[in-house]
KEGU-190054 format. One record per residue (C-alpha): x, y, z. Coordinates in nm, 3 decimals, padded with zeros to 5 digits. Each point is the difference from the previous one (the first is absolute). Layout:
NODE        u        v        w
NODE        X        Y        Z
...
REM end
This chain:
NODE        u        v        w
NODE   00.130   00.560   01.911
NODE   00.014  -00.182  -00.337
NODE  -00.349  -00.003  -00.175
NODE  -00.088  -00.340  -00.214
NODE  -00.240  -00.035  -00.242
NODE  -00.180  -00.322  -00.069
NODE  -00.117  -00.069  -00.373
NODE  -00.371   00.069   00.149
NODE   00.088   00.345   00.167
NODE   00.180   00.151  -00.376
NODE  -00.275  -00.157  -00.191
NODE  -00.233   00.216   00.171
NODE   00.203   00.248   00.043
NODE   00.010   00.042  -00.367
NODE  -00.398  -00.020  -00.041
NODE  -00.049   00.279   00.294
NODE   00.285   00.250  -00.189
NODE  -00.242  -00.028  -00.311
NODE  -00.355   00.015   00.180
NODE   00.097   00.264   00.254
NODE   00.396   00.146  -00.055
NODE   00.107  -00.208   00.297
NODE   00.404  -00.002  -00.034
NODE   00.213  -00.296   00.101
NODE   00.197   00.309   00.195
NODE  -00.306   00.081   00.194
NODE  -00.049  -00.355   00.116
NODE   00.383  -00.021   00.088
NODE  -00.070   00.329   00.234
NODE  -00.281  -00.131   00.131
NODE   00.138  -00.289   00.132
NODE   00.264   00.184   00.171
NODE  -00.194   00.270   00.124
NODE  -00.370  -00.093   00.058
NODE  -00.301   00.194   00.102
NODE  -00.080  -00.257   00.179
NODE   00.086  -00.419   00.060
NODE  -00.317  -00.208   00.033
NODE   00.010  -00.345   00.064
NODE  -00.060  -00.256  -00.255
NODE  -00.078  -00.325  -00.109
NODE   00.217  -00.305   00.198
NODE   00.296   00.173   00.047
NODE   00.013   00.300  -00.224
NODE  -00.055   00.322   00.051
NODE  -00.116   00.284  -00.201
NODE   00.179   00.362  -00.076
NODE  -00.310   00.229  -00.062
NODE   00.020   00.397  -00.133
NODE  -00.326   00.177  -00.083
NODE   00.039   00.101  -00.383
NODE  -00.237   00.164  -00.237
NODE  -00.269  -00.054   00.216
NODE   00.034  -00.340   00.070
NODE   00.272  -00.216   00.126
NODE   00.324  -00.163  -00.098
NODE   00.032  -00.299   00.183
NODE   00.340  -00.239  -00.035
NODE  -00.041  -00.310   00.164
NODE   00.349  -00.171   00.125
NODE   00.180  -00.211   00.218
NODE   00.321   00.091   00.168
NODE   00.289  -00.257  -00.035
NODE   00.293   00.135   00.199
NODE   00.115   00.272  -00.144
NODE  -00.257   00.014  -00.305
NODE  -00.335   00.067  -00.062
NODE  -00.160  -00.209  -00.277
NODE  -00.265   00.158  -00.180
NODE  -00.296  -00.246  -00.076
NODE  -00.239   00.265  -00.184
NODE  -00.111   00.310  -00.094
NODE  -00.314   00.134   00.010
NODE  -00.203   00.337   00.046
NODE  -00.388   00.014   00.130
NODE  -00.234   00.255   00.054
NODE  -00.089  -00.199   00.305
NODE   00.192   00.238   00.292
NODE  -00.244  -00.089   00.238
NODE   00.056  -00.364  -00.008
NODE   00.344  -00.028   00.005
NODE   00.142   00.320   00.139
NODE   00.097  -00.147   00.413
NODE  -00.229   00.219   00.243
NODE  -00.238   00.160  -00.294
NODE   00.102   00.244  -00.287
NODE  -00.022   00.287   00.202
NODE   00.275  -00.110   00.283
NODE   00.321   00.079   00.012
NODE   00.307  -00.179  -00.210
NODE   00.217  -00.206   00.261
REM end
């Protein structure tokens, strides 16, 4: 699967790397390898990992064989996001 970053997604990339050592690597695994896929807004969907006591989330869309990031963002807020609580397990 070939990964594509919008302008958006590396912009904040870049911020998160400085504010919390979030690597554009880490996204890229992410994305192929979730914790977990949670739906989105519209169409996308979001690749989720629980990191440093929060989680990553990666919000995308999938256009054939690529997934195109739209964001990047880590929150503190597991229990909102994480699909079936923080304490389930990762699909």
């Amino acid at each position: 699967m070939e990964i594509v970053w919008t302008t958006h997604a590396y912009e904040r990339q870049v911020e998160w790397e400085k504010n919390r050592g979030i690597t554009r690597e880490q996204i890229e695994r992410l994305v192929r390898d979730p914790e977990q896929i949670a739906p989105g807004y519209r169409d996308a969907l979001v690749a989720q990992a629980r990191s440093g006591g929060g989680l990553l989330r990666v919000p995308f869309v999938e256009v054939g064989e690529q997934r195109k990031l739209l964001t990047v963002y880590w929150t503190s807020r597991i229990d909102k996001y994480w699909v079936g609580g923080p304490h389930a397990d990762p699909i």
